[in-house]
PABA-64054 format. One record per atom (N, C-alpha, C): x, z, y; residue in one letter; atom name. Coordinates in pm, 1 decimal. Atoms other than C-alpha are relative to their C-alpha. Example, Ala and Ser with C-alpha at 12.3 -4.5 7.8 and 13.67 -1.06 7.14 Angstrom:
PABA-64054
{east: 89.0 up: 0.0 north: -119.0 r: a a: N}
{east: 1230.0 up: 780.0 north: -450.0 r: a a: CA}
{east: 90.0 up: 0.0 north: 120.0 r: a a: C}
{east: -82.0 up: -6.0 north: -119.0 r: s a: N}
{east: 1367.0 up: 714.0 north: -106.0 r: s a: CA}
{east: -77.0 up: 73.0 north: 109.0 r: s a: C}
This chain:
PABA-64054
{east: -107.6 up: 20.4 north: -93.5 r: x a: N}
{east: 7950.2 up: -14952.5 north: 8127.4 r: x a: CA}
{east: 132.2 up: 34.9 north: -68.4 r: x a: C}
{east: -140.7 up: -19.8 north: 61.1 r: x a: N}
{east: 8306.7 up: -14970.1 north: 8044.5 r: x a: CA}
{east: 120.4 up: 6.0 north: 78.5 r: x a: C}
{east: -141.4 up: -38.2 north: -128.5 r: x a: N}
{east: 8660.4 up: -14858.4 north: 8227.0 r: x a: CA}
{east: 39.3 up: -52.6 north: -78.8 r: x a: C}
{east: -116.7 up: 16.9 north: 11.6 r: x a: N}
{east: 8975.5 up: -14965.4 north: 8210.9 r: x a: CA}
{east: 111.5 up: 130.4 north: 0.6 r: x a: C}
{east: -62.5 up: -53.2 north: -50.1 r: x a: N}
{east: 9223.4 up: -14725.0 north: 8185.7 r: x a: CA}
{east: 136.6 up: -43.9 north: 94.6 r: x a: C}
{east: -131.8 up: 36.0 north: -38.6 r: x a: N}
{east: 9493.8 up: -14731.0 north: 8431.3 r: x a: CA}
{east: 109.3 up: 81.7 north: 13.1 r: x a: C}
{east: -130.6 up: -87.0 north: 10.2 r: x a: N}
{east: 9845.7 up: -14615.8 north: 8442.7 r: x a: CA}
{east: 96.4 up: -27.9 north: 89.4 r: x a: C}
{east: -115.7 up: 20.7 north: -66.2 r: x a: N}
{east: 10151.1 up: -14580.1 north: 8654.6 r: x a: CA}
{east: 129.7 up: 53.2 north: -86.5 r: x a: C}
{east: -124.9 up: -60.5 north: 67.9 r: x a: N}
{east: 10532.2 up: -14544.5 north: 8517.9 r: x a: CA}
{east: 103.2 up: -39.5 north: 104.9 r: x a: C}
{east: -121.1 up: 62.2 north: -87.3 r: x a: N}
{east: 10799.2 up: -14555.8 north: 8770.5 r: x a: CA}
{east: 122.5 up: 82.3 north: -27.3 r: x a: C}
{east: -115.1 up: -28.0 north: 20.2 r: x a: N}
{east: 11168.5 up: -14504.7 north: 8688.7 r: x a: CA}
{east: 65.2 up: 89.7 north: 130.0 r: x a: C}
{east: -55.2 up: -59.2 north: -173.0 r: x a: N}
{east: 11340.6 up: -14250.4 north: 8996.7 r: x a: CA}
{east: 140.2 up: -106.3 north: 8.2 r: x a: C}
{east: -150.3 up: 61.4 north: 41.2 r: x a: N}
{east: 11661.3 up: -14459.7 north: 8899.9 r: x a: CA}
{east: -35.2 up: -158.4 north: 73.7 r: x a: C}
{east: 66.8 up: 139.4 north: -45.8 r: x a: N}
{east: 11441.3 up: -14765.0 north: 9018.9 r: x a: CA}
{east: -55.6 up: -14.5 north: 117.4 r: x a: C}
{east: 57.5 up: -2.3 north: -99.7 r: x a: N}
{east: 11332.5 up: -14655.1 north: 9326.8 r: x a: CA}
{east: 76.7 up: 6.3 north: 114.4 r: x a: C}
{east: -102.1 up: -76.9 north: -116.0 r: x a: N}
{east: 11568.6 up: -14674.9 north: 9646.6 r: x a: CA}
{east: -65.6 up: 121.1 north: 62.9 r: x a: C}
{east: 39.0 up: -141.5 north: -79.3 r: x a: N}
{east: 11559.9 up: -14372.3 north: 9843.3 r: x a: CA}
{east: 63.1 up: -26.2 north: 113.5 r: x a: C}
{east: -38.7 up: 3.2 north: -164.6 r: x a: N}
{east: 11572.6 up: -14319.6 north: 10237.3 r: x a: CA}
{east: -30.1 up: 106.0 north: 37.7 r: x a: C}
{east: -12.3 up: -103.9 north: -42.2 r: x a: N}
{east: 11641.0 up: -14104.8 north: 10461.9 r: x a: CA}
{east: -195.2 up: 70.1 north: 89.8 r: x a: C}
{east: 132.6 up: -57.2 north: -70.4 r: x a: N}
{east: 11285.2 up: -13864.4 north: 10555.7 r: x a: CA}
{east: 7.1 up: 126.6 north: 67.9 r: x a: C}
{east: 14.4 up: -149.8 north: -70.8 r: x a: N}
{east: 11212.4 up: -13538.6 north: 10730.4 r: x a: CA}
{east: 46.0 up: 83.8 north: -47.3 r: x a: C}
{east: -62.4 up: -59.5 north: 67.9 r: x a: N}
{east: 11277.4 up: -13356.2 north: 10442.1 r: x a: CA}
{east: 147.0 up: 6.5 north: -100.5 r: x a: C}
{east: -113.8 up: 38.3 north: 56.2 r: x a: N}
{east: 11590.2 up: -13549.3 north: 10298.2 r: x a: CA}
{east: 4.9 up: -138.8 north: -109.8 r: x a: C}
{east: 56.7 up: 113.6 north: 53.6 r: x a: N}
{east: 11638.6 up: -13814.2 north: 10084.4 r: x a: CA}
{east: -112.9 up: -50.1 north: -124.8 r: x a: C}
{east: 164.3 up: -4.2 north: 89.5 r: x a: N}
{east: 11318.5 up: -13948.7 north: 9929.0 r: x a: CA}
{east: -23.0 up: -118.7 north: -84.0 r: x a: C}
{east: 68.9 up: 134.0 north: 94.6 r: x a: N}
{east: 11229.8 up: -14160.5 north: 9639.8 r: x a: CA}
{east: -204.8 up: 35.4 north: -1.7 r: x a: C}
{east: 139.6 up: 22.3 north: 15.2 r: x a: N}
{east: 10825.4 up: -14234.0 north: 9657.4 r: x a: CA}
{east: -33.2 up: -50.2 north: -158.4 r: x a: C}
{east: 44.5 up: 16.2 north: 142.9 r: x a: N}
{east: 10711.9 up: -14219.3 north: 9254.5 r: x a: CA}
{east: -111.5 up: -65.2 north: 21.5 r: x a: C}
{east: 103.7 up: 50.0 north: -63.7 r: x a: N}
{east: 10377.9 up: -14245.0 north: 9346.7 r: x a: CA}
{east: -53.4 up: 34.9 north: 116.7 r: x a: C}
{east: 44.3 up: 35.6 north: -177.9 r: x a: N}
{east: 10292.6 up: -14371.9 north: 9686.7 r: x a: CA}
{east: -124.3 up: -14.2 north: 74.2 r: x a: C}
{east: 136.4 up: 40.5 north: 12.4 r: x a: N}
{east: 9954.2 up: -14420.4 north: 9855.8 r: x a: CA}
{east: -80.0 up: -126.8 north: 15.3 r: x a: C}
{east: 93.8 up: 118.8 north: 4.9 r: x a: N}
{east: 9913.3 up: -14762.6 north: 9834.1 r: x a: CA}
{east: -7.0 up: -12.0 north: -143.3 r: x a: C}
{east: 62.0 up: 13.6 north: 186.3 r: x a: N}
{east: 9896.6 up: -14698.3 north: 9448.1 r: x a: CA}
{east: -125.7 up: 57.2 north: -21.6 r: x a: C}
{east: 143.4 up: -5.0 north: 16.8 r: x a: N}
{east: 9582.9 up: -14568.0 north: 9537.3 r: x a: CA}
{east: -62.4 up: 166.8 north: -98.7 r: x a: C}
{east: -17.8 up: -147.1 north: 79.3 r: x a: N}
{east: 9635.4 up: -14192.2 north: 9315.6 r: x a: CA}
{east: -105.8 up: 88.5 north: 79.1 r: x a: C}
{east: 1.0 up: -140.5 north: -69.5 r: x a: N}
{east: 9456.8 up: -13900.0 north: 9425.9 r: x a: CA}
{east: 96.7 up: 33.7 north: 35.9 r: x a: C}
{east: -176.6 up: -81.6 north: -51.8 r: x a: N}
{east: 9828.5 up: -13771.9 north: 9533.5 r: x a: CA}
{east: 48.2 up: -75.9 north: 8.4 r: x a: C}
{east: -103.4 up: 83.3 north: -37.6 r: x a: N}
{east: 10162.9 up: -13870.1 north: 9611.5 r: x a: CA}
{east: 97.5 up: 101.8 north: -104.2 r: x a: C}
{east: -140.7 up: -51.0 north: 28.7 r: x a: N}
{east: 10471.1 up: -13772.9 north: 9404.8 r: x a: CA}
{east: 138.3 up: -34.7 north: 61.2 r: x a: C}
{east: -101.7 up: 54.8 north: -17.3 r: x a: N}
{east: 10788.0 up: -13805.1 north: 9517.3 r: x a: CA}
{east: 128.7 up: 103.8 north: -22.9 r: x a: C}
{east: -103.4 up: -98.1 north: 103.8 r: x a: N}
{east: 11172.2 up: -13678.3 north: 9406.1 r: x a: CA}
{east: 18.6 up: -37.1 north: 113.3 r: x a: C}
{east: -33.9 up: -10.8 north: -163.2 r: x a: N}
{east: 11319.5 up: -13567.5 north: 9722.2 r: x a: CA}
{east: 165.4 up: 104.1 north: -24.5 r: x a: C}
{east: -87.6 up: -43.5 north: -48.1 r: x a: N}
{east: 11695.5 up: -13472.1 north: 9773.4 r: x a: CA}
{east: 20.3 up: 72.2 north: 113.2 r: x a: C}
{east: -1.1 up: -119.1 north: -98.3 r: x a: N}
{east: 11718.7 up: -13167.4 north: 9984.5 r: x a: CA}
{east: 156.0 up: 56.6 north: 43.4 r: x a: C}
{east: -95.9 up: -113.9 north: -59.1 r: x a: N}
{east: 12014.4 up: -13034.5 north: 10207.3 r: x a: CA}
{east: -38.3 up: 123.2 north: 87.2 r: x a: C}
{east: 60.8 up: -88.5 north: -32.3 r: x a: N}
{east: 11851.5 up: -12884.1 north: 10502.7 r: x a: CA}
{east: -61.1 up: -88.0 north: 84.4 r: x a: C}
{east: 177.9 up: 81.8 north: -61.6 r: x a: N}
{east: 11489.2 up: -13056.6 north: 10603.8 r: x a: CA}
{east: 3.2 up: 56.4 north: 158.0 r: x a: C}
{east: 43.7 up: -55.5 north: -92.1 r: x a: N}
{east: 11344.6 up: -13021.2 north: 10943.5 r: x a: CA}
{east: -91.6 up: 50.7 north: 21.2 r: x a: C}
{east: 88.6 up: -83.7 north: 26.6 r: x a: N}
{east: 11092.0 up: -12789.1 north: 11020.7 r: x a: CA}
{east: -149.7 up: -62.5 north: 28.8 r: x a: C}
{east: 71.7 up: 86.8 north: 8.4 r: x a: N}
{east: 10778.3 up: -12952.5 north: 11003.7 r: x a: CA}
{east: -157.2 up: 53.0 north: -86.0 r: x a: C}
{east: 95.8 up: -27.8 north: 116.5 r: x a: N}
{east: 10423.5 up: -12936.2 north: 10866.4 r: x a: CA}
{east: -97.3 up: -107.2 north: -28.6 r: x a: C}
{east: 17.2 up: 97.7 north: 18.7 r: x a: N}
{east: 10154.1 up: -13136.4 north: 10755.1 r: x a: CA}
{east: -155.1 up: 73.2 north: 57.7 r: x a: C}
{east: 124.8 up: 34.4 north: -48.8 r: x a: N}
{east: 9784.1 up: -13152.0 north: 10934.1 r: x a: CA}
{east: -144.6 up: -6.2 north: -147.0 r: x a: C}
{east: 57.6 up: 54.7 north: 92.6 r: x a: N}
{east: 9628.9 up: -13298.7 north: 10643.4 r: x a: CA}
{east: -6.4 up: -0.5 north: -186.1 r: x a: C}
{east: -74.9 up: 10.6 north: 132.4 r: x a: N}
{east: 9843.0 up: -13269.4 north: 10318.7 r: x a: CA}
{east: 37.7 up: 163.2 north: -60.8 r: x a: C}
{east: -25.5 up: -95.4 north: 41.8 r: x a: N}
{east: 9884.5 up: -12987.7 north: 10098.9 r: x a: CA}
{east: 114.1 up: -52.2 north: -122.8 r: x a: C}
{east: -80.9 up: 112.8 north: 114.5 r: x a: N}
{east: 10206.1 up: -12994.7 north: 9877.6 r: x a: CA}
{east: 74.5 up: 135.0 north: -84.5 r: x a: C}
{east: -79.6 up: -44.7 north: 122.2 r: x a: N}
{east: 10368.9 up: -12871.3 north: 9535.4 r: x a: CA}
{east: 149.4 up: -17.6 north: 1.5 r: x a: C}
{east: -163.4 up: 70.9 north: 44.2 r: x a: N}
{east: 10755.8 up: -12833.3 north: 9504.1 r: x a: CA}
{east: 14.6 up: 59.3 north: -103.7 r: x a: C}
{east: -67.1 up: -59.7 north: 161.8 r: x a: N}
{east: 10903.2 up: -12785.5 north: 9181.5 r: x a: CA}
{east: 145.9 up: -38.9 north: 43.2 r: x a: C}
{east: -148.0 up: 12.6 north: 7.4 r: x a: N}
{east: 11263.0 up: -12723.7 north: 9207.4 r: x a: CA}
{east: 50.7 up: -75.5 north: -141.7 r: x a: C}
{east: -82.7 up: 35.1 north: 115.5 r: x a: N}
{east: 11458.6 up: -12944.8 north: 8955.5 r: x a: CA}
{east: 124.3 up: 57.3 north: -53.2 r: x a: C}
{east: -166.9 up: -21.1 north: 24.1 r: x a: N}
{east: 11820.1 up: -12872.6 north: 9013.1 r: x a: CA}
{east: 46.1 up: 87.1 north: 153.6 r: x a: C}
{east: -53.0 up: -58.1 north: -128.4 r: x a: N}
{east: 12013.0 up: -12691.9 north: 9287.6 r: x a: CA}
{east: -83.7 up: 149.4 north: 22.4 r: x a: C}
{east: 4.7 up: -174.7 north: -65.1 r: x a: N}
{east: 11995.9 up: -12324.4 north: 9470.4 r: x a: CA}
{east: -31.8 up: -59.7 north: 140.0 r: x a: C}
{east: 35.6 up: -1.9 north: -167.9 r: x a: N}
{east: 11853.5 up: -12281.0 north: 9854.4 r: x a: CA}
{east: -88.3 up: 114.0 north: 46.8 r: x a: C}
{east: 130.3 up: -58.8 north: -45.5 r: x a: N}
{east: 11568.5 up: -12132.2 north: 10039.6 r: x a: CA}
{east: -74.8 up: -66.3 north: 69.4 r: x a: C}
{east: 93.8 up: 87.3 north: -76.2 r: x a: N}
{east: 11272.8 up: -12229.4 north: 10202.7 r: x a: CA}
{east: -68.1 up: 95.2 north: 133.3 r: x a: C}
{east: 107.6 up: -86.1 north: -105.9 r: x a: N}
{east: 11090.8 up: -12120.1 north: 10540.5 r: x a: CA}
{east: -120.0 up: -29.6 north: -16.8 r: x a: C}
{east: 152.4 up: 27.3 north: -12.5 r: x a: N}
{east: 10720.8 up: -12086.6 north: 10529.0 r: x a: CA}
{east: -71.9 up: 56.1 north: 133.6 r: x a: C}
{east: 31.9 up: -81.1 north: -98.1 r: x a: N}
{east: 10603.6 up: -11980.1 north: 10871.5 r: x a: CA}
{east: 115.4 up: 72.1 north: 86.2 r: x a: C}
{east: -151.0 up: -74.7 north: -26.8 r: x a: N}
{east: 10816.7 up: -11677.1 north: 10951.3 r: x a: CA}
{east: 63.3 up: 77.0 north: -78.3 r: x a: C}
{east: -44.5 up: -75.7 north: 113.8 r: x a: N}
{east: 10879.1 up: -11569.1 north: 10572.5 r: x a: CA}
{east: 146.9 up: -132.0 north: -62.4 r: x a: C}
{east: -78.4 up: 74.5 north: 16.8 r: x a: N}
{east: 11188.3 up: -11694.9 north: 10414.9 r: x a: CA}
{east: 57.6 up: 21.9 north: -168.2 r: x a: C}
{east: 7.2 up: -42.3 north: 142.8 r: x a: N}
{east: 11198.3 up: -11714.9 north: 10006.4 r: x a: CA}
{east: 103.9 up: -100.0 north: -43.3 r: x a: C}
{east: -141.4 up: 46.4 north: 51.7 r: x a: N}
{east: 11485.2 up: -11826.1 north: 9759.1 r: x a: CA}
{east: -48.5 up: -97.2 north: -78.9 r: x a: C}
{east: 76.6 up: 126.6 north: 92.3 r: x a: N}
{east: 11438.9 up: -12168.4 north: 9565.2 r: x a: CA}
{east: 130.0 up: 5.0 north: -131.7 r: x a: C}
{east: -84.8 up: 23.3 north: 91.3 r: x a: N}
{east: 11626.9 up: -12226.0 north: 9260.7 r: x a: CA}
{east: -72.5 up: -108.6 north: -105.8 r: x a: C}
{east: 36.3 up: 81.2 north: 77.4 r: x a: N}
{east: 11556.2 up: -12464.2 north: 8937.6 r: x a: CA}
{east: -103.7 up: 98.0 north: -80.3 r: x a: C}
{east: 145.1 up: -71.9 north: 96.7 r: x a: N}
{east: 11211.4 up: -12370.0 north: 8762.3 r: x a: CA}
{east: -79.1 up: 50.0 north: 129.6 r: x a: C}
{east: 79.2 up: -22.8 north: -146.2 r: x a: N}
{east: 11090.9 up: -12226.1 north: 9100.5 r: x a: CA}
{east: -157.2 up: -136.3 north: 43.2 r: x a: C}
{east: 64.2 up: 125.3 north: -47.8 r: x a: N}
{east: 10740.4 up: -12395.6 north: 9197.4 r: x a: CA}
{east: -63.5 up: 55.5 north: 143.0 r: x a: C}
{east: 57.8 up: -18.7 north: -106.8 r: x a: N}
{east: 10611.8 up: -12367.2 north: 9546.9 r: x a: CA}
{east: -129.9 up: -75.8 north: 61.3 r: x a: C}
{east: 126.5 up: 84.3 north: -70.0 r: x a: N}
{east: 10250.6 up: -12442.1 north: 9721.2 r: x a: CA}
{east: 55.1 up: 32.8 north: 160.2 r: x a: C}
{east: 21.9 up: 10.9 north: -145.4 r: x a: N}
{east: 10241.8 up: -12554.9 north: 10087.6 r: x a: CA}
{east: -115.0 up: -32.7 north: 36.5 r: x a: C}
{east: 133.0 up: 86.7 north: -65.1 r: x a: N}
{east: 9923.4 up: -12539.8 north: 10221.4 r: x a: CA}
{east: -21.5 up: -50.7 north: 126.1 r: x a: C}
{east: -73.9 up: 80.8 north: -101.3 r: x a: N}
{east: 9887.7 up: -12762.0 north: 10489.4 r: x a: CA}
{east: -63.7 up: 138.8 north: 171.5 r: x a: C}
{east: 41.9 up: -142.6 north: -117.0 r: x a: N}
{east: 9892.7 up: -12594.8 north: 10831.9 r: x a: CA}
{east: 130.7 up: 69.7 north: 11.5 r: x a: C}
{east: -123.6 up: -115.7 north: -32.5 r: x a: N}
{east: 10215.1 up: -12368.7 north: 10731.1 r: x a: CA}
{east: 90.1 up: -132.0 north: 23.9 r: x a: C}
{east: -95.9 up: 26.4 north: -47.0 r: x a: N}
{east: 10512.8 up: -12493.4 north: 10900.8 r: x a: CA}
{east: 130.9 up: 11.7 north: -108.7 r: x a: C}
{east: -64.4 up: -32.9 north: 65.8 r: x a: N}
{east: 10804.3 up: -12524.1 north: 10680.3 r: x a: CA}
{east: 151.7 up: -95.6 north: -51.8 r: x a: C}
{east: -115.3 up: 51.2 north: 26.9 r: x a: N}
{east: 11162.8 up: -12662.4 north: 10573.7 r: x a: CA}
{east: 30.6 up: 86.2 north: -89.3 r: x a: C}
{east: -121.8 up: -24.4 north: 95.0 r: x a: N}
{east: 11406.1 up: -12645.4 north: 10264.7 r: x a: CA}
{east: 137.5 up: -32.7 north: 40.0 r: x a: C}
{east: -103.3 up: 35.1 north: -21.7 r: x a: N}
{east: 11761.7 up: -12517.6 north: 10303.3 r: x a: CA}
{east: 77.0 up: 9.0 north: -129.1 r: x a: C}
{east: -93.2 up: -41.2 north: 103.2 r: x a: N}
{east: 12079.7 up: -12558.2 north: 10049.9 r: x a: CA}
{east: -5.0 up: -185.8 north: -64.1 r: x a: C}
{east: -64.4 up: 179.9 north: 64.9 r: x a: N}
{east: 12143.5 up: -12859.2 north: 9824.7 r: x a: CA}
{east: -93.9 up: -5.0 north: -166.0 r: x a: C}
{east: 123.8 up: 15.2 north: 76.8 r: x a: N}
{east: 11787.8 up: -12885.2 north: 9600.7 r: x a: CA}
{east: -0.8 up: -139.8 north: -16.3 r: x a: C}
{east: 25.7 up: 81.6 north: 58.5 r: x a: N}
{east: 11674.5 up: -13157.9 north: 9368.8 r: x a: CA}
{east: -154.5 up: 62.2 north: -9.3 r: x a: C}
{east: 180.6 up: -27.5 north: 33.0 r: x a: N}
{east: 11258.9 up: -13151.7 north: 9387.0 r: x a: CA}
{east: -25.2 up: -92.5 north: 29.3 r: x a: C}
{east: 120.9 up: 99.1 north: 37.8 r: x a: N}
{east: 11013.6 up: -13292.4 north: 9262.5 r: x a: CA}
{east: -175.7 up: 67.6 north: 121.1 r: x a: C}
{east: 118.3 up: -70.1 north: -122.6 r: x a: N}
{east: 10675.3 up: -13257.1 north: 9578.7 r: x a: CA}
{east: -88.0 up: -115.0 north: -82.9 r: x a: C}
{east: 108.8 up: 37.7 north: 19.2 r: x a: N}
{east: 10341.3 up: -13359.6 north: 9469.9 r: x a: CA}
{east: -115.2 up: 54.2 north: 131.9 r: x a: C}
{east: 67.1 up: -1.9 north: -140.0 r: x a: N}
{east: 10118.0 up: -13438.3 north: 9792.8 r: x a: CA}
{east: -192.5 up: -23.0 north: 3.7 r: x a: C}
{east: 150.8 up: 4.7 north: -5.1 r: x a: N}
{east: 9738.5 up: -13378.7 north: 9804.7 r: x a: CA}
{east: -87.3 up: 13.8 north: 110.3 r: x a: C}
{east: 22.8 up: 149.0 north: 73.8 r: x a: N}
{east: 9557.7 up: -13583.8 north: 9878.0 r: x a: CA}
{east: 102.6 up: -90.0 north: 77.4 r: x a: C}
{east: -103.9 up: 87.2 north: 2.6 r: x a: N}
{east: 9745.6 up: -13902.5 north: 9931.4 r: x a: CA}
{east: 23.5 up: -4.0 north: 120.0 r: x a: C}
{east: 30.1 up: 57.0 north: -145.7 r: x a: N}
{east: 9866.3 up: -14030.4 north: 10317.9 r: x a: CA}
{east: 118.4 up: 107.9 north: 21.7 r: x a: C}
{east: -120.1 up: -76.8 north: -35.3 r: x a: N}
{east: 10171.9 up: -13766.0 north: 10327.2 r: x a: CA}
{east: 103.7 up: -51.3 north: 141.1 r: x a: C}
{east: -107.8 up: 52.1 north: -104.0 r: x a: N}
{east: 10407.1 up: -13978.3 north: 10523.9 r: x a: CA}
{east: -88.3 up: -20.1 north: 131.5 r: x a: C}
{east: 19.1 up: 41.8 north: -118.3 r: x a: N}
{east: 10177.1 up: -14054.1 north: 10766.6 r: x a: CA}
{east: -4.8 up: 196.9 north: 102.0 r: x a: C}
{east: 1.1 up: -121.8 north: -18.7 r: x a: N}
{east: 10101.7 up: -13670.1 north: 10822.7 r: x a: CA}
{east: 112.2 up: 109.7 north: 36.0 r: x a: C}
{east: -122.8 up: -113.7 north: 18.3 r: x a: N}
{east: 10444.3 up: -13509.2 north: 10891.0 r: x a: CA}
{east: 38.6 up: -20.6 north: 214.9 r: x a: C}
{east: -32.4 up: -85.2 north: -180.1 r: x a: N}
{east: 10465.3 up: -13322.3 north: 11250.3 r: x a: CA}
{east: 109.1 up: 68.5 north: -51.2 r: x a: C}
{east: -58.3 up: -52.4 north: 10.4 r: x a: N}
{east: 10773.1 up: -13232.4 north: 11291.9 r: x a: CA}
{east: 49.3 up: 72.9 north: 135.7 r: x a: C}
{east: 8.3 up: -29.8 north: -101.7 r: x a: N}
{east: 10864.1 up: -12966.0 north: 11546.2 r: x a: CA}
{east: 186.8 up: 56.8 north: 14.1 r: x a: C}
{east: -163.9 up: -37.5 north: -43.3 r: x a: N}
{east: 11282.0 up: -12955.7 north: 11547.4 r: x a: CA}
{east: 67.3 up: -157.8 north: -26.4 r: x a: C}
């Protein structure tokens, strides 16, 4: 038996971005690409509070200073900062962040309860 490998490469520069729950969102990889996950580069001012049912997610701060709520704890984000959300906690980013969220497993967008 023999595979194929396959690959994805998507440019963020190539991707429009719209407005989402958490701010504005480019989808890298999406789930009709079929990934185990979702990436996406997400422009952050201040998200709404929200969680996910289903989805557990990675932020890696790129650029920018803020904080984030997790529940009823409230921690400082900066660039290099990486954060897990497991799904279930309730949570929003405030301040003016550049992150990168990686969504496990895939179906993110459909998954977002938001409760403000």
């Amino acid at each position: 038996m023999t595979t194929t490998a396959q690959f994805l490469r998507r440019d963020p520069a190539q991707v429009q971005p719209w407005a989402e729950t958490c701010g504005q969102i480019r989808c890298l990889i999406e789930e009709k690409d079929g990934a185990a996950g979702e990436v996406h580069h997400v422009g952050i001012r201040d998200a709404k509070l929200h969680y996910h049912e289903r989805t557990d997610e990675f932020y890696y701060v790129i650029s920018g200073q803020g904080s984030m709520i997790l529940d009823d704890e409230e921690i400082e984000l900066h660039a290099g900062v990486v954060v897990y959300v497991p799904r279930g906690v309730r949570h929003k980013a405030k301040g003016n962040l550049s992150v990168l969220t990686v969504c496990v497993p895939r179906g993110v967008l459909s998954d977002v309860h938001e409760l403000e």
